[in-house]
C-alpha positions in Angstrom: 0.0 0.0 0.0 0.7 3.4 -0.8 0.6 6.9 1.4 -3.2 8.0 0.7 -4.6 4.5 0.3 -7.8 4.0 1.8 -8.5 1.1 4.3 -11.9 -0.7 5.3 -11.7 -2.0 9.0 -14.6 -4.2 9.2 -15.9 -4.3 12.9 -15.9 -7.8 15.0 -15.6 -6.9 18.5 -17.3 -3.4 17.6 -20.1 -3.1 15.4 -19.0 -0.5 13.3 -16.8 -0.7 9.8 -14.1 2.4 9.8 -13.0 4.1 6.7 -9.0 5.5 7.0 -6.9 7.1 4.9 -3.4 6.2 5.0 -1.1 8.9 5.8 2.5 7.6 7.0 4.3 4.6 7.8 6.6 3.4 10.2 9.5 1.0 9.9 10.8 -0.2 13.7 14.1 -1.8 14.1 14.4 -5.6 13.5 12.4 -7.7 15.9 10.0 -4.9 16.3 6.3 -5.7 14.7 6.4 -3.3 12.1 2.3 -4.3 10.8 0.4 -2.9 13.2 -2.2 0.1 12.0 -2.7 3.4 14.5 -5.5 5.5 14.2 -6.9 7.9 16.6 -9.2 6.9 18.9 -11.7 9.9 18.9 -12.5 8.5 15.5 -14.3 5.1 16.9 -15.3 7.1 19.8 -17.5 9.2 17.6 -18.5 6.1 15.9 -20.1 3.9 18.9 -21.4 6.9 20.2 -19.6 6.5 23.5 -16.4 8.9 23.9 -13.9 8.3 26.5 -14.6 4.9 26.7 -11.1 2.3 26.4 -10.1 -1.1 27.2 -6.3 -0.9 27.3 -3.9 1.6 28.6 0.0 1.1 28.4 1.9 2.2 30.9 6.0 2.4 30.6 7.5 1.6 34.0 11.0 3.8 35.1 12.0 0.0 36.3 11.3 -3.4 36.7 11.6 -3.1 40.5 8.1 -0.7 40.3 6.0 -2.7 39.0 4.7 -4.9 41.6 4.2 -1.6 43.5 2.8 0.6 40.4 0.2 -2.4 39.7 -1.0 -1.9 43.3 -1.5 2.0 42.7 -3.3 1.9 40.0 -5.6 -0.9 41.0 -6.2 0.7 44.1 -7.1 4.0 42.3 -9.9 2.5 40.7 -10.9 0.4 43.2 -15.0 0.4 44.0 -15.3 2.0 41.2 -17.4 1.5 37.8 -14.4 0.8 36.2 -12.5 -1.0 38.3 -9.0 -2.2 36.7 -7.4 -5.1 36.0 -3.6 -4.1 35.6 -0.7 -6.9 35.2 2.5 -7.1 32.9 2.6 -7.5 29.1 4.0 -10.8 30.0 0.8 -11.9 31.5 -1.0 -9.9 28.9 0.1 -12.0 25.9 -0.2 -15.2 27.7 -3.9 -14.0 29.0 -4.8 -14.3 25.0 -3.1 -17.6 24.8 -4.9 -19.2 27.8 -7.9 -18.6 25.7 -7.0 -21.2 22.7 -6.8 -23.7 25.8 -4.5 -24.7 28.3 -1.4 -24.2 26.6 1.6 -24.5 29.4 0.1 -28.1 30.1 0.2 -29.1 26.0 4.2 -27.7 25.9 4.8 -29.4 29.3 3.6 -33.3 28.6 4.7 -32.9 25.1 8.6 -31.8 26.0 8.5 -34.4 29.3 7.1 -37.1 26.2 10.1 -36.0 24.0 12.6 -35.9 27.1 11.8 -39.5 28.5 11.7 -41.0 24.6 15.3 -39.4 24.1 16.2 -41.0 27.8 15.1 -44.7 26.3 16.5 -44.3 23.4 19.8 -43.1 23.8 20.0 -45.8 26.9 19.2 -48.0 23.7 21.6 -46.8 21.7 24.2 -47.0 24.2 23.8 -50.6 25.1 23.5 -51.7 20.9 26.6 -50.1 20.5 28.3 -51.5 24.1 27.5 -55.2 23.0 28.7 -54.4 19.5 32.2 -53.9 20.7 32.5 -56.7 22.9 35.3 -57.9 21.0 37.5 -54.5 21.6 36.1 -54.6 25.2 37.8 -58.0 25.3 41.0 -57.3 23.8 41.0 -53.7 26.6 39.9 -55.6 29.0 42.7 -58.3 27.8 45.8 -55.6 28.3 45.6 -54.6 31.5 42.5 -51.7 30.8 39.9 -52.1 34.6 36.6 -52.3 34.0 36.2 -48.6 35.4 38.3 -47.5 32.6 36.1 -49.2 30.1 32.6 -48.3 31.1 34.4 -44.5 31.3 35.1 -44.5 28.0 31.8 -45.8 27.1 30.1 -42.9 29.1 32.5 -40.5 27.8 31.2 -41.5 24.1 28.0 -41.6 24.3 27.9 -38.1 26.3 30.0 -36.7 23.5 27.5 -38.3 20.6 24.7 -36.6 23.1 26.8 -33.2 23.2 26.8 -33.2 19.5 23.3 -34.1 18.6 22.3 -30.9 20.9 24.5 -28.6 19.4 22.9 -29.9 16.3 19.6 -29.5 17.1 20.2 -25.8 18.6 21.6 -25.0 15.4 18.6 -26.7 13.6 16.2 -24.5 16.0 18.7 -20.9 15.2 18.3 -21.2 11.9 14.7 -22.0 11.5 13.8 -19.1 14.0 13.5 -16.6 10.7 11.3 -19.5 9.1 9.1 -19.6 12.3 8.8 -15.6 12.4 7.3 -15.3 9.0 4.9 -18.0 9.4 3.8 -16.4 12.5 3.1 -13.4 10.8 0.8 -14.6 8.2 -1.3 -16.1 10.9 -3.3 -15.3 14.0 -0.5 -15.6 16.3 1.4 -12.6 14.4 1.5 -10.8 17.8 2.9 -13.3 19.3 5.2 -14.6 17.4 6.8 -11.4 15.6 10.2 -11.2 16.0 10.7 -14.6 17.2 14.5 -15.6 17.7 15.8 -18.4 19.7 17.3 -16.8 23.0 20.6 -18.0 24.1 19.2 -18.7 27.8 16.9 -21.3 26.2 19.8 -22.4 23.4 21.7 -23.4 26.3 19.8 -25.2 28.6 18.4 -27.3 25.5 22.5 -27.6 24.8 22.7 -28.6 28.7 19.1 -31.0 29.3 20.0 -32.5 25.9 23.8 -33.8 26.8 22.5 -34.5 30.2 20.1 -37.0 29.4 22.5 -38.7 27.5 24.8 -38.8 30.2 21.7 -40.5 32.6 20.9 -42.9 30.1 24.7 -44.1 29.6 25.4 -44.3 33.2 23.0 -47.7 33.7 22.9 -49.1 30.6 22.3 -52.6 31.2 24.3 -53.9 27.9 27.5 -51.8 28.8 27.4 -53.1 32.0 27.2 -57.1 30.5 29.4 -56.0 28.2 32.5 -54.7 30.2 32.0 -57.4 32.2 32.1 -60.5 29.6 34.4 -62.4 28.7 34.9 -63.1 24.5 34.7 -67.4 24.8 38.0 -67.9 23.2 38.0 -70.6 19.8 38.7 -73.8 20.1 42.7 -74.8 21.3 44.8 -75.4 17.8 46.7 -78.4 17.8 49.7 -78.1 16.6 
């Protein structure tokens, strides 16, 4: 669109349909959403017949520390009143609209603790095939003078490695589909949401961390390393010579 275009809103939550013309735009720094449309609100005031009347004020806070104390204040203003107030974070704003589409924390919660206990069994799976593959070279360790400590060390020591690696893959998977994820968000109803989505390094880390951990817990009781480092190869028949 153009400067002087002219834009239909058709009215859900309000009953009216508002004709604007376009007069500027705005371009925000990355990660900012750059799509939403201001126009003045005397304009659907006029329109519903009902001036002064608003359902959200934003209010900038001088510091985080405030807030608790600045949500009390202007709760308490209003309190008794015929418009009594209902102030809380944006944090607790955004997620108020996603408690609507269900309970959401419980969906991400039993699917991640699904996807965390099937990564446990099957890297403890993994772990064992590849313990009772080399049974032979446990043998021959084993054999030279290497303690079964050693061994099952080494064991754990690879399959945390294989674990650190998948991770870091994985994070790296998740950093560069974050731009993918950010357009598809806009181009659906979770645009506000999900504008300017990037993977944070707080959460790229501890996926880096729970990801190499779990292998770590699933090698440490494997039940084929254990058989394994403690077998003995049978040896072939005696040659005779």
């Amino acid at each position: 669109m153009v400067i002087g275009d002219t834009i239909t809103l058709q009215g859900i939550i309000y009953p009216v349909s508002l004709e604007l013309n376009l007069r500027a735009a705005y371009h925000a720094k990355e990660g900012t959403d750059n799509q939403t449309l201001y126009y003045h609100q005397k304009y659907i005031d006029e329109s519903l017949g009902s001036p002064g009347l608003i359902g959200v004020v934003s209010v900038r806070a001088t510091d985080a520390d405030v807030v608790p104390s600045l949500i009390s204040r202007i709760d308490g203003k209003f309190e008794n009143s015929d418009f009594e107030t209902l102030t809380e974070t944006e944090r607790s704003f955004q997620l108020g609209f996603l408690k609507m589409m269900g309970n959401i924390t419980y969906l991400i919660r039993s699917i991640t603790t699904a996807v965390a206990i099937t990564m446990l069994l099957v890297a403890a799976n993994t772990t064992a095939m590849a313990a009772r593959e080399r049974a032979y070279e446990i043998g021959v360790m084993k054999a030279i003078g290497f303690p079964i400590q050693s061994v099952l060390g080494l064991l754990i020591a690879e399959a945390t490695l294989v674990g650190f690696v998948g991770s870091a893959i994985g994070v790296g998977l998740a950093y560069a589909a974050a731009p993918a994820v950010n357009w598809l968000g806009q181009l659906s109803f979770m645009s506000y949401f999900l504008y300017g989505y990037t993977l944070n390094p707080v959460v790229a880390g501890s996926a880096l961390a729970i990801g190499t951990l779990v292998t770590l817990v699933a090698a440490l009781f494997p039940a084929g390393a254990s058989r394994a480092s403690r077998s003995r190869r049978r040896s072939a028949a005696p040659h005779s010579w």
